[in-house]
C-alpha positions in Angstrom: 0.0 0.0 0.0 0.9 3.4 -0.5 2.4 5.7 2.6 -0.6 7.9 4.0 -0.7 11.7 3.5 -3.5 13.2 5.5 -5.2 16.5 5.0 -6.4 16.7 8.6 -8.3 19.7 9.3 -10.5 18.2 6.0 -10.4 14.7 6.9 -11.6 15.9 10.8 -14.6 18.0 9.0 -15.6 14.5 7.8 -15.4 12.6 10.6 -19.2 12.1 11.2 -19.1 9.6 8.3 -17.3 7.3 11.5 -19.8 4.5 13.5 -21.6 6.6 16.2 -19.5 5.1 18.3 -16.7 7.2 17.5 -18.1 9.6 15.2 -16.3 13.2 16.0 -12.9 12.3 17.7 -10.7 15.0 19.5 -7.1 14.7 17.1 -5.8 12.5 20.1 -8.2 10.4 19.7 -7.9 10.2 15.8 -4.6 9.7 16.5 -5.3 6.7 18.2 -8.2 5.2 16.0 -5.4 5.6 13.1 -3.8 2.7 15.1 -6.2 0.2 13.9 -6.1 1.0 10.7 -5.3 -1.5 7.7 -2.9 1.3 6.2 -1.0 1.8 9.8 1.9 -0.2 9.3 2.7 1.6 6.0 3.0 5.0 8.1 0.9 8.4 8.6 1.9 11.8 8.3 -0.7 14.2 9.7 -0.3 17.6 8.0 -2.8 20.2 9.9 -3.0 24.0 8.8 -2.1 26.7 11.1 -0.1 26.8 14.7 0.0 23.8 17.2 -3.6 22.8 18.9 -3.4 23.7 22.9 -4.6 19.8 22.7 -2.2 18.4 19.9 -1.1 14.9 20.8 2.6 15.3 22.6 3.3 11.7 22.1 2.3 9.9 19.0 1.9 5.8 18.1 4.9 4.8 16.4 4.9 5.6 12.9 2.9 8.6 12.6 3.9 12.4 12.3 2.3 15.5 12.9 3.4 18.7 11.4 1.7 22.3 11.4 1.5 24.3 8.1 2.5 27.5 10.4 1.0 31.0 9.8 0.8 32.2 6.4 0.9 28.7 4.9 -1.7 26.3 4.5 -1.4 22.5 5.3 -2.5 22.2 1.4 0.9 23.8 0.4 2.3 21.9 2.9 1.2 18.7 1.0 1.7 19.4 -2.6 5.0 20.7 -1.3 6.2 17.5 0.2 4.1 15.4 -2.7 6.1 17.4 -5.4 9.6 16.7 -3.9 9.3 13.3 -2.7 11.4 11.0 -4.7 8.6 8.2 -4.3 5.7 10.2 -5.0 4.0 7.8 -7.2 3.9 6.0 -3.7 2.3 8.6 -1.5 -1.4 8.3 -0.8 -3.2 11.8 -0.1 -6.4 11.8 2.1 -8.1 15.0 1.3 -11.9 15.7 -0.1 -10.4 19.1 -1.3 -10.2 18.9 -5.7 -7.6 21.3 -6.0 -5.6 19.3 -3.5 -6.0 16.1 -5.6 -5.7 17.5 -8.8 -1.9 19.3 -7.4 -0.9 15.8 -6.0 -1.9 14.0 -9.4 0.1 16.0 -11.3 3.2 14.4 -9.0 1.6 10.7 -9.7 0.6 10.5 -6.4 -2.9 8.5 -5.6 -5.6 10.4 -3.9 -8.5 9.1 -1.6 -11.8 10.8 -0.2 -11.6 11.4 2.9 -15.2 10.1 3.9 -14.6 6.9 1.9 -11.0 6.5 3.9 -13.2 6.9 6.9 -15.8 4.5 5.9 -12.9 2.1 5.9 -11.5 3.0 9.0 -14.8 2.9 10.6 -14.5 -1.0 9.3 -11.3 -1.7 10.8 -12.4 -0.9 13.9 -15.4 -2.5 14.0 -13.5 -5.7 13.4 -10.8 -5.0 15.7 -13.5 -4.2 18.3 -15.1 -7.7 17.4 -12.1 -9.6 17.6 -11.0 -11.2 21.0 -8.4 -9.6 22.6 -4.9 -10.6 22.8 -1.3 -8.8 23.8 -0.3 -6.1 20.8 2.2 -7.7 18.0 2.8 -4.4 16.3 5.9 -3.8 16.0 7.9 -0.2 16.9 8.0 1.4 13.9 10.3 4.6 13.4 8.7 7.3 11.3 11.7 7.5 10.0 12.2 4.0 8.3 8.0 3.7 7.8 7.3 7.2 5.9 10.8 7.6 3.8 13.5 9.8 4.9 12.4 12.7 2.0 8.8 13.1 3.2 9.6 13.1 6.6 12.3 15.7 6.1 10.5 18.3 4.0 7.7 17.8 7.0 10.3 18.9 9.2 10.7 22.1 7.0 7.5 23.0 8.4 8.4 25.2 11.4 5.8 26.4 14.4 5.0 29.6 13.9 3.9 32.3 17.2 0.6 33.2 15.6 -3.7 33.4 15.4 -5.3 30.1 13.9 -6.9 31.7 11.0 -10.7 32.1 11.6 -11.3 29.6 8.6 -9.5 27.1 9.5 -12.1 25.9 12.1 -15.2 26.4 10.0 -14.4 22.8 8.9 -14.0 21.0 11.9 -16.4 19.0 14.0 -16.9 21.4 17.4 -15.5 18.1 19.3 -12.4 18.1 17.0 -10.7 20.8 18.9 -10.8 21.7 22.9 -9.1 24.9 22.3 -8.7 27.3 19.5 -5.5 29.1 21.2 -2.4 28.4 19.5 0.4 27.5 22.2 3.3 29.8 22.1 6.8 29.3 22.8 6.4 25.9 20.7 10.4 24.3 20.7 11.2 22.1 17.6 11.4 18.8 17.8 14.3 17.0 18.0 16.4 17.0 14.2 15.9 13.7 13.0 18.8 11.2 12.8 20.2 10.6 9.4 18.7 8.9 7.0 19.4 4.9 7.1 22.2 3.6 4.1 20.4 3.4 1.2 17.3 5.5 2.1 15.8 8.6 0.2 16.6 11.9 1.1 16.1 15.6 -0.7 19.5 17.7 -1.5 20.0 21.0 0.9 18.4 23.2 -1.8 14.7 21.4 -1.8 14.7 21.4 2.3 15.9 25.1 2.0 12.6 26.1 -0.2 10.7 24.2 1.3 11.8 25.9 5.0 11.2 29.2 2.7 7.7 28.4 1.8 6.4 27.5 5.1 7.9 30.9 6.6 5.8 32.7 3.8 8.4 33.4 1.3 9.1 32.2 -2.0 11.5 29.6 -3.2 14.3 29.8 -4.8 14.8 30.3 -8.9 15.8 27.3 -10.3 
């Protein structure tokens, strides 16, 4: 299967399409349905627009990253960013309902997927995870870093926090339960750089991280 590109604010909009069960999750608790999902082991990177949530998940299941688009940048420039770079990106899936998303990531060969039918299936897995007896966890620890490859999870790590107001938008399509808190949290530190890419892995040259570091701080990249 493809590695998982998510459009979150637009996939959270969309979360009523879930079994009542779990129909309008907090992002934590997104986070942690994504767990069960058929498409977990091949990795998720959660891009969401604007400055960090008050309640954004602090520790995430293996495999997964969140980023923040920052102010001035959505988390749809975010995407076709990291789509158009990628040196795989006929093998990047993009979960978005938005057509000028899709049609961006197409032109990169990169496979797009509602988001309500990706949550139709997701609302499947659990259901059959729910249903089936319990027994002690055999997923492995994945690293972000060898699940999503080493060039999408860099140019996500272009992407840095910005001290700034959510734009008013942004929440008109989320769920009211999606989000406990509209205040951004300031003072946000990076995370941590991530270690080098393993032997053999793909990576992007200085100059496409440098754009893409450009682009989320509002300015434009580079001339060829």
């Amino acid at each position: 299967m493809a590695r998982v590109i998510l459009d979150t604010n637009n996939v959270l909009g969309a979360t009523e399409t879930l079994p009542t069960e779990i129909a309008g999750p907090t992002l934590q608790e997104f986070v942690e349905l994504l767990k069960v999902s058929r498409r977990s082991p091949d990795g998720f990177l959660l891009v969401c627009d604007g400055t960090p949530w008050e309640d954004a998940p602090r520790n995430l299941p293996s495999g997964m990253k969140l980023t923040f688009s920052g102010h001035g940048v959505t988390a749809d420039d975010v995407i076709a960013r990291v789509v158009s770079k990628s040196s795989i990106s006929r093998q990047l899936l993009v979960v978005t309902t938005d057509r000028a998303l899709q049609t961006r990531v197409k032109r990169h060969k990169a496979s797009t997927m509602d988001s309500k039918a990706f949550l139709e299936e997701l609302g499947l897995d659990w259901a059959r995870e729910s249903a089936s007896p319990k027994r002690p966890s055999e997923t492995p620890n994945l690293d972000p870093n060898t699940v999503l490859p080493p060039d999408v999870m860099a140019e996500a790590e272009s992407v840095k926090p910005q001290k700034s107001d959510t734009l008013p938008s942004i929440w008109n399509k989320i769920s009211p339960k999606s989000v406990k808190s509209r205040d951004p949290v300031e003072n946000i530190q990076p995370d941590k750089p991530l270690d080098e890419p393993p032997h053999g892995g793909f990576s992007f040259d200085p100059k496409t991280l440098e754009d893409a570091e450009r682009i989320a701080k509002g300015h434009p990249p580079h001339d060829p």
